[in-house]
N, C-alpha and C positions, 0 to 999 in steps of 0.2 A: 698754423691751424689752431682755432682757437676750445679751450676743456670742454664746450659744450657739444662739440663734433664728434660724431661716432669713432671709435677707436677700435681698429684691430688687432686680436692680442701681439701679433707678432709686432706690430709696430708702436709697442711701449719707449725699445731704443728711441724711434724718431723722435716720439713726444719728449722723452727727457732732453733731448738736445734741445728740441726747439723752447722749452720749457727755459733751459738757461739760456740758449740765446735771445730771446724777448726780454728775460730779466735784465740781460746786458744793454741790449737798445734804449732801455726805457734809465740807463745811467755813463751814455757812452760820452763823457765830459771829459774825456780824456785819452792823448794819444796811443796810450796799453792798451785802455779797455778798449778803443776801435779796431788796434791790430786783433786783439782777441778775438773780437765780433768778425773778422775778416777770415781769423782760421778757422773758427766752429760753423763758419759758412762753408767752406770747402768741405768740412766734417763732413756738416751735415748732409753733402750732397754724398760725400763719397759711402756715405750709411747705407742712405736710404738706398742709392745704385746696387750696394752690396745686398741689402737686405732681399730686394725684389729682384735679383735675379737668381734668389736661392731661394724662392717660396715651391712649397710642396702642391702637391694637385687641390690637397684639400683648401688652401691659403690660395690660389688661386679663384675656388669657387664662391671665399670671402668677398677676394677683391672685386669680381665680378657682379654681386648681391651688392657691394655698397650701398646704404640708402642716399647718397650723392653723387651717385655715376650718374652721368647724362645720358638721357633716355633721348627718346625717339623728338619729342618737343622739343627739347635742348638743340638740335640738331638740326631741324625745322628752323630756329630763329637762328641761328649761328652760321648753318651750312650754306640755306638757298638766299635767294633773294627775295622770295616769293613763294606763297602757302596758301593754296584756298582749298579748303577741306570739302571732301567730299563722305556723304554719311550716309547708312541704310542699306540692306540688303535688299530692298522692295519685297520683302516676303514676310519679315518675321520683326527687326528691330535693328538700332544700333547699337554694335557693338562697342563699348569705348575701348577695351584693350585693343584694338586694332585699329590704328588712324591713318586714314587717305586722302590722297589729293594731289592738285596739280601744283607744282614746284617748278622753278625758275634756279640754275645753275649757268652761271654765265650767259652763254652763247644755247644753253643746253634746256629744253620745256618736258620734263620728265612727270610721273606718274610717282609718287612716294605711298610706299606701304609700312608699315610698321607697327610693332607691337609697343604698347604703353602700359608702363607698371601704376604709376600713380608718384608723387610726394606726400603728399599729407594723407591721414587716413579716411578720409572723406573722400579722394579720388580713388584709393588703393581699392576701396572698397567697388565703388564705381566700376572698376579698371579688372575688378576679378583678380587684383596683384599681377596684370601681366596675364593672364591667364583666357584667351579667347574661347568661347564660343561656336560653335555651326552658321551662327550666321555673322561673323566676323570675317572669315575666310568664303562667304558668299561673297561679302561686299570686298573684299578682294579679291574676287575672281573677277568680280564684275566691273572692277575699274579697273585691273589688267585689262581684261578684252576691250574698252573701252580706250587704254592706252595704246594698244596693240593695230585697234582703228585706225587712230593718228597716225600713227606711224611712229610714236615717242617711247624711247626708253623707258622701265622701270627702276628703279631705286627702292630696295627692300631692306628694312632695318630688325634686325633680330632680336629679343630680349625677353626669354619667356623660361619660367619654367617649365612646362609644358601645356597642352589644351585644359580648359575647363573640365575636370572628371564630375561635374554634378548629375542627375538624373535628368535634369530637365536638356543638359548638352545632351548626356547620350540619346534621350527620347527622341530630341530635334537631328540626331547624325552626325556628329561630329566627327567621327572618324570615316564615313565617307564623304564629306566635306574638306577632309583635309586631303583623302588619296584625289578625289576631283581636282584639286587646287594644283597638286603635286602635277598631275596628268595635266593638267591646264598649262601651266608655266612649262612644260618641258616644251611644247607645240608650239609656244607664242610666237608670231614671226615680227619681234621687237628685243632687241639689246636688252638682258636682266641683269642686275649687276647687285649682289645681296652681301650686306656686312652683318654679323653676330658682333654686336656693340657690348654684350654684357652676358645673360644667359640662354644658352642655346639648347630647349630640353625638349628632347623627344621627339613626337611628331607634331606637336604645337609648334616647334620652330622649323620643322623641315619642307610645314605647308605653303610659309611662304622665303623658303630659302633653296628653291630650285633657280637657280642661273647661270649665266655664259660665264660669270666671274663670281666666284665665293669668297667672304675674306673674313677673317678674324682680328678686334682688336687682341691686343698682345695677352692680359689680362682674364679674357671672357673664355668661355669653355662651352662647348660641343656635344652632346653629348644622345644615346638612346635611351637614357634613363638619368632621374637627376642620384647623385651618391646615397642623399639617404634611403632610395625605393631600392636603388640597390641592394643596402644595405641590411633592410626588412626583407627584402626575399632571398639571399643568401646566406645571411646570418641573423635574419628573424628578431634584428635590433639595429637599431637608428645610431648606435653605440661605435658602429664600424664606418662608420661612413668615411672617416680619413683612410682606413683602409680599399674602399670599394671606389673613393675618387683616386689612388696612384691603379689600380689594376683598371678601370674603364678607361684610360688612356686619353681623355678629351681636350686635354693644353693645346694651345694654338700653336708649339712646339711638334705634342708628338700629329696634331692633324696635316700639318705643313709634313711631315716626314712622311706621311702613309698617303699624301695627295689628296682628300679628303678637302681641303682648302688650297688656294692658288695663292693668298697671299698673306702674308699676319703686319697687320698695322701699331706700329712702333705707339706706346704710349707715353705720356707724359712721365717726368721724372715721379715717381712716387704714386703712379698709376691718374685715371682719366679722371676720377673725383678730384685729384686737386688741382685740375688745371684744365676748366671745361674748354675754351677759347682756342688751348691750341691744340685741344683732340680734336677739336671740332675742324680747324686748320685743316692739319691731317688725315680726315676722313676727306674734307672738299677735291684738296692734291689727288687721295687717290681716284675720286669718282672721276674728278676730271678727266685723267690721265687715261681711267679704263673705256669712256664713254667714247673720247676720241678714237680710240685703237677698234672698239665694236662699231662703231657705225660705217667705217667703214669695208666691214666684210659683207659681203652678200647676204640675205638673209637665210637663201636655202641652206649654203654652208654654216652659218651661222647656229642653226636649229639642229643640224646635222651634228656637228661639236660637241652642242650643250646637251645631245641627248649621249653620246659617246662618252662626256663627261662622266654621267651617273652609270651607266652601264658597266664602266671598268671598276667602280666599288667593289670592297669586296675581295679583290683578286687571292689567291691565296696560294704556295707551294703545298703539294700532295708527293710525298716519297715512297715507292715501292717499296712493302714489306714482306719477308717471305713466310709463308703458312706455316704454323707452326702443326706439329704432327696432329693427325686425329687421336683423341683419346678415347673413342667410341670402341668398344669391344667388338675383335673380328668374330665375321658370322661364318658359315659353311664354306661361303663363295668365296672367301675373301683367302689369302695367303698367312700363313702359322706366322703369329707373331714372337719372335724370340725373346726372352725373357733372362737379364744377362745373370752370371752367374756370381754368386757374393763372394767377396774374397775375405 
């Protein structure tokens, strides 16, 4: 990776490795320095393996924001075969952080939804940074039902910090726009199959991540609140936020342990930024794999599942405690309270 690449603090280690191993490439006229070049290659894998599977919740929700993680387009020209967008909500406008349309997966003609951050600051801006709209999640409602016609699968890609909080969303409805969307996809009688590819925040991402199959890359995180809102409303500073990302629990670790996600998708060594090709792999494998196993279930049982899915959130143990005495002063009616004697 070359100095001009965005760098995360915890991966100063990688850069110095890779920093001498380039040095060395760029003089390897010899049979030492090739054996060298040969072990700081092992190193460096064996680093990086170490580094990223000890990243904290907060380092997590680095990697996840990378400005080179591959978004929803990336995945689009890598995943499908086939991409013709579909735009508009017919009411209000389009939204660009949410892009749809009909896609081609093998043997598979699916519906793609997904959220789009932007690259450069010209689309970020565009794009709301990922950030949709009310009528973003119309026009995905309205090319699910339209999917749902056909008879075709959905394919939903997740990457948001959460809804657009502007005046002009909440004027337009945003948040009933998105429980619509939520109520919509639980009903649809068509296979949903929804991946959280980077960040998953709030109810911007939960509007369109109702489906038969949920999944997480390894990396991206989940979450009702992004760390630093957390962070302002508990401790009234943006200051705690590596604190308020290990206590909101959202790693695609602890979601897979609380059933929250069905399945966490393995990332590339040194996370999805540096190796867009074969996340992209990796995402294809598993849609494959899940579309085949949904299409052929019935659709009644199907819808039946996926609403049982979300229903069992939530669950929680409650242990019987016993009353502790009343401290309220006995009245006429009540029995003489004994009062013990000091020793």
């Amino acid at each position: 990776m070359s100095s001009s690449e965005p760098r995360l603090s915890f991966e100063e280690p990688i850069f110095e490795m890779e920093a001498r191993l380039e040095s060395l490439r760029q003089n390897a006229n010899s049979p030492e320095i090739r054996e060298e070049i040969q072990r700081l290659r092992a190193g460096l894998a064996d680093l990086t393996r170490k580094v990223y599977a000890n990243l904290s919740a907060w380092e997590t929700v680095e990697v996840a924001r990378h400005p080179k993680r591959p978004q929803t387009v990336d995945y689009l020209d890598l995943v499908f075969d086939e991409f013709v967008e579909l735009r508009g909500d017919k009411t209000f406008g389009d939204d660009r952080a949410i892009r749809t349309g009909w896609a081609k997966l093998d043997d598979f003609r699916v519906m793609v939804v997904g959220h789009q951050k932007g690259r450069d600051s010209k689309e970020r801006v565009e794009c709301n940074f990922g950030c949709a709209q009310p009528e973003g999640y119309r026009k995905a409602m309205a090319k699910m039902k339209l999917a749902a016609k056909f008879g075709l699968p959905i394919v939903c890609f997740v990457d948001t910090p959460g809804a657009y909080p502007g005046i002009g969303s909440e004027e337009r409805g945003v948040a009933q726009a998105i429980a619509e969307s939520m109520f919509l996809a639980s009903t649809l009688p068509t296979p949903i199959v929804c991946i959280v590819v980077g960040e998953g925040g709030s109810g911007g991402a939960i509007g369109i991540c109702v489906g038969d199959r949920v999944a997480m890359l390894e990396f991206s995180y989940y979450s009702v609140i992004s760390p630093e809102g957390c962070a302002g409303i508990l401790w009234k500073s943006g200051d705690f936020k590596d604190k308020a990302a290990e206590a909101l629990r959202f790693t695609s670790k602890d979601l897979l342990s609380f059933g929250v996600v069905d399945d966490v998708i393995e990332e590339p060594l040194g996370g999805a930024h540096r190796d867009h090709r074969l996340m992209a792999l990796r995402v294809k494998q598993y849609l494959r794999s899940q579309l085949r196993e949904l299409v052929k279930i019935p659709i009644d049982e199907l819808v039946e599942k996926r609403y049982q899915r979300f229903r069992k959130f939530g669950a929680f143990e409650r242990e019987a405690v016993e009353s502790a005495p009343s401290a309220e002063p006995a009245t006429d009616d009540s029995k003489p309270v004994s009062t013990p004697n000091p020793s």
